[in-house]
C-alpha angles and dihedrals in degrees: 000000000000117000119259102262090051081067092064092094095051093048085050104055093039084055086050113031121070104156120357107318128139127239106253106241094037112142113256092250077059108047083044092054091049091052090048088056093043081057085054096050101031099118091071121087138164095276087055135075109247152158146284107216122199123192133186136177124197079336108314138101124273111149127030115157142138137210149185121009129307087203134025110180089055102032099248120174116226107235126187081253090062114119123218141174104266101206115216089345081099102064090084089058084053094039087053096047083059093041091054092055093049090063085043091062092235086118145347132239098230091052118110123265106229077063081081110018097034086171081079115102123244095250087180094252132088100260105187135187085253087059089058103044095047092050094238096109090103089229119169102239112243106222090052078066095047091052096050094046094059109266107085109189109283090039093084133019094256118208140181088267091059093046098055089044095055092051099040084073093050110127100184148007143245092243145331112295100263114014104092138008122244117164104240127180090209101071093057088053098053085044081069095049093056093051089053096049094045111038089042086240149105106272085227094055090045089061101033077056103040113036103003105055096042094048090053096245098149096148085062132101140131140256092240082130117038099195087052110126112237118193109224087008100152105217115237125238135169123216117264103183112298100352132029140257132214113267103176126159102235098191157107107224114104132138086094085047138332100110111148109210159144130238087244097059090045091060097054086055088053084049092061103068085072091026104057097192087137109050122335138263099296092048096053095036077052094054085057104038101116106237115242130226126238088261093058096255119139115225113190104251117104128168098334091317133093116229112221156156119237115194087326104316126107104254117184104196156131141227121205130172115181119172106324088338136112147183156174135185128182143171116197092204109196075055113042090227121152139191142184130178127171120176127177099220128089089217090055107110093216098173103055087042091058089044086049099054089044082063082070106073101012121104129207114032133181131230103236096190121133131236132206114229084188136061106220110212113217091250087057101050088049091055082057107045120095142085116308113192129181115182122214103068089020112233133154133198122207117200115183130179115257125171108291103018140320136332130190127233089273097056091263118143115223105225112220113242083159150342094285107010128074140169129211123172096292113014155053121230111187110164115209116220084248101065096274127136115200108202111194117183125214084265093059098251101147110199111188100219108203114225109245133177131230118254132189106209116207125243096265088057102053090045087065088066093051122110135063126323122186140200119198080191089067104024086233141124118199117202103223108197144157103254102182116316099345146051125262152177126233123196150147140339090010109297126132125203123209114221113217110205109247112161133327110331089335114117130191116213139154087257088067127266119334120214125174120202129214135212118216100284093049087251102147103246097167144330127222125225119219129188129173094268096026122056135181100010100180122210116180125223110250116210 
């Protein structure tokens, strides 16, 4: 953390700028810098949600600006002394209070973690506090659960309580602890349960105690009490056509999010990292230390911070999105370059903004742009569309011929390397001569996708699929039925679910991936629901 004369330009600016404006007396280099991030941030006016930006550079302040309103309803300007809701931001503020107490000898990182949350089933495989915090326990997340049971977040006002006792009835995992990584909320809140049970504190006090208050935070918090009162907190919103609607997380759940804070704060924990005013070297080079898989690869995620590359340049940072809010923080470490952003609309992209504004004040960097070494003839591209699925967890790849080549299901072009291998930001596409699609990641994870074709099944044989299917996991009992002419899910509280065909008795819809089981007469006994942090949800047929 910086010491306390080297803030005066930062008071002085949050005295001063409101909006965009510039400081009279900046040197022109300045005063350029803060016009090129106007023009970053331009689409946002006073009628419009916005963002608070932060920018440092080897420890001083470059960049601090505000715009869009905090408050629309009563016309409330944001400032860089706003404070908003930073999304998952705030795991590497949970990941450290367990990390603390791990130099302090109170746990260890590799101890289970029912030592500690006994309230956790024996699922027949070590599950540590590393697991968790590296997002490779294979942990169902509990607010997937939530959501196919019939109370997405939002719906309830979700506590601690509710958490440990989702995922008390938890059967299975996703997977094996340590054997794969799949970004999962639960295992942060159970992080904060941990602090609160070992240190004999709120987890809220222990960090407000031990990092907060020493780094000079004093504008940060966390939701851990919706109805608290919170002074220049801007109110989050998301757009709904012309105009905008309140999206705000009315809950008290935190520890994988829920931290109420400012740019500026965020900032002096950024500071830190060089500062070492919490912990020491070996704590923070811990914090950003990528986890590693039981097969020795490495995957990317350390202590609540991904580990990346950004045009070239290390970047240690973290993305979080929570209700109408969103946020980005990033340290581009040879550098010393550091960004915040925090916005207070859904619709606010606040990841490319920050990168944006990186681009700023980073040298050197490198074109990431791919290149074909092949040239793929139409007939080609045709033999390779189609519908690639693998099924645990349940994924599917669409490739589908565009001018010029292939694009996957999410607009990316998959650049030729080869006739039947091609590269896009993340993965690996390489197509085997019998239908198969290996998918490798830029971890190494290879997936084998098996080609399937679409069906449209008739009336009568949706009908069989019909009737009541319940999971003891969830409590919940979901009413599959032909509305219509198609095939649908009722649950609670009143929601119903389309169910698009994909392929035999495999449905997309917006509540995950649909599959129906069989017995040995084809006779329908139960289906499996199956989300991107949540796989294999078993319900079972009633007669």
């Amino acid at each position: 953390m910086r010491r306390s004369s080297r803030w005066l330009p930062l008071l002085l600016c949050a005295l001063l700028c409101v909006g965009s404006g510039t400081i009279a007396g900046q040197s022109t280099r300045a005063a350029a810098s803060h016009s090129k991030v106007d023009a970053i941030f331009s689409r946002f006016t006073p009628s419009t949600p916005g963002c608070a930006v932060g920018a440092d550079v080897k420890g001083k302040p470059v960049i601090r600006a505000a715009y869009g309103s905090a408050d629309l309803e009563h016309d409330v300007p944001i400032t860089t002394g706003t404070i908003f809701e930073a999304g998952s931001v705030s795991k590497q503020f949970t990941a450290a209070a367990v990390a603390l107490l791990a130099r302090a000898g109170k746990l260890s990182l590799d101890d289970e973690v029912r030592k500690y949350v006994p309230e956790l089933p024996d699922f027949g495989a070590p599950l540590t506090i590393r697991h968790i915090l590296h997002h490779t326990s294979g942990l169902r997340d509990w607010g997937s659960l939530a959501d196919i049971a019939g109370w997405p977040r939002g719906s309830r006002v979700h506590t601690h309580a509710h958490v440990l006792d989702i995922l008390s009835r938890q059967r299975s995992l996703n997977f094996p602890p340590g054997t794969r990584h799949s970004y999962t909320n639960s295992g942060y809140n159970l992080a904060a349960v941990i602090v609160s049970r070992v240190s004999g504190m709120p987890f809220a006090e222990f960090t407000k105690t031990a990092i907060f208050d020493p780094l000079g935070m004093k504008d940060t918090s966390w939701r851990d009490d919706y109805t608290r009162l919170v002074k220049r907190r801007a109110v989050a919103y998301a757009p709904r056509g012309a105009t905008f609607r309140l999206l705000m997380p009315y809950e008290n759940v935190y520890g994988n999010g829920g931290l109420l804070t400012t740019v500026g704060d965020l900032l002096k924990w950024n500071q830190n990292f060089t500062a070492h005013l919490v912990g020491d070297a070996a704590f923070v080079d811990d914090l950003q230390r990528p986890g590693t898989l039981a097969d020795g690869r490495r995957h990317g995620y350390a202590l609540g911070l991904y580990v990346n590359t950004y045009k070239g340049v290390r970047v240690v940072e973290h993305s979080g999105a929570t209700g109408g809010y969103t946020a980005h923080l990033a340290r581009y470490t040879d550098q010393q370059v550091s960004v915040a952003v925090l916005c207070n609309s859904a619709g606010a992209n606040a990841e490319g903004s920050a990168q944006a504004v990186a681009e700023l004040y980073l040298t050197g960097l490198k074109s990431t742009t791919r290149t074909p070494s092949y040239t793929l003839s139409d007939t080609e591209a045709a033999r390779l569309a189609g519908q690639y699925r693998f099924l645990k967890p349940v994924d599917v790849v669409t490739i589908a011929q565009a001018q010029g080549g292939l694009r996957d299901q999410y607009g990316a072009t998959l650049v030729p390397k080869s006739a039947t291998r091609f590269e896009t930001d993340f993965f690996t596409y390489e197509f085997n001569d019998d239908g198969k699609l290996r998918l490798v990641d830029i971890y190494g994870l290879s997936d084998v996708f098996d080609r399937v074709e679409p069906v449209k099944p008739t009336l009568d044989q949706l009908q069989t699929l019909a009737g009541r299917y319940v999971s003891e996991e969830l409590e919940t009992t979901l009413t599959v039925a032909v509305q219509g002419d198609r095939l649908v899910i009722r649950r609670r509280p009143d929601l119903t679910t389309p169910l698009t065909p994909a392929w035999a008795d495999a449905f997309s819809s917006p509540l995950g991936w649909v599959l129906f089981t069989r017995d040995g007469s084809g006779r329908a006994v139960g289906l499996s629901i199956n989300q991107y942090r949540a796989w294999d949800v078993r319900f079972v047929r009633q007669n």
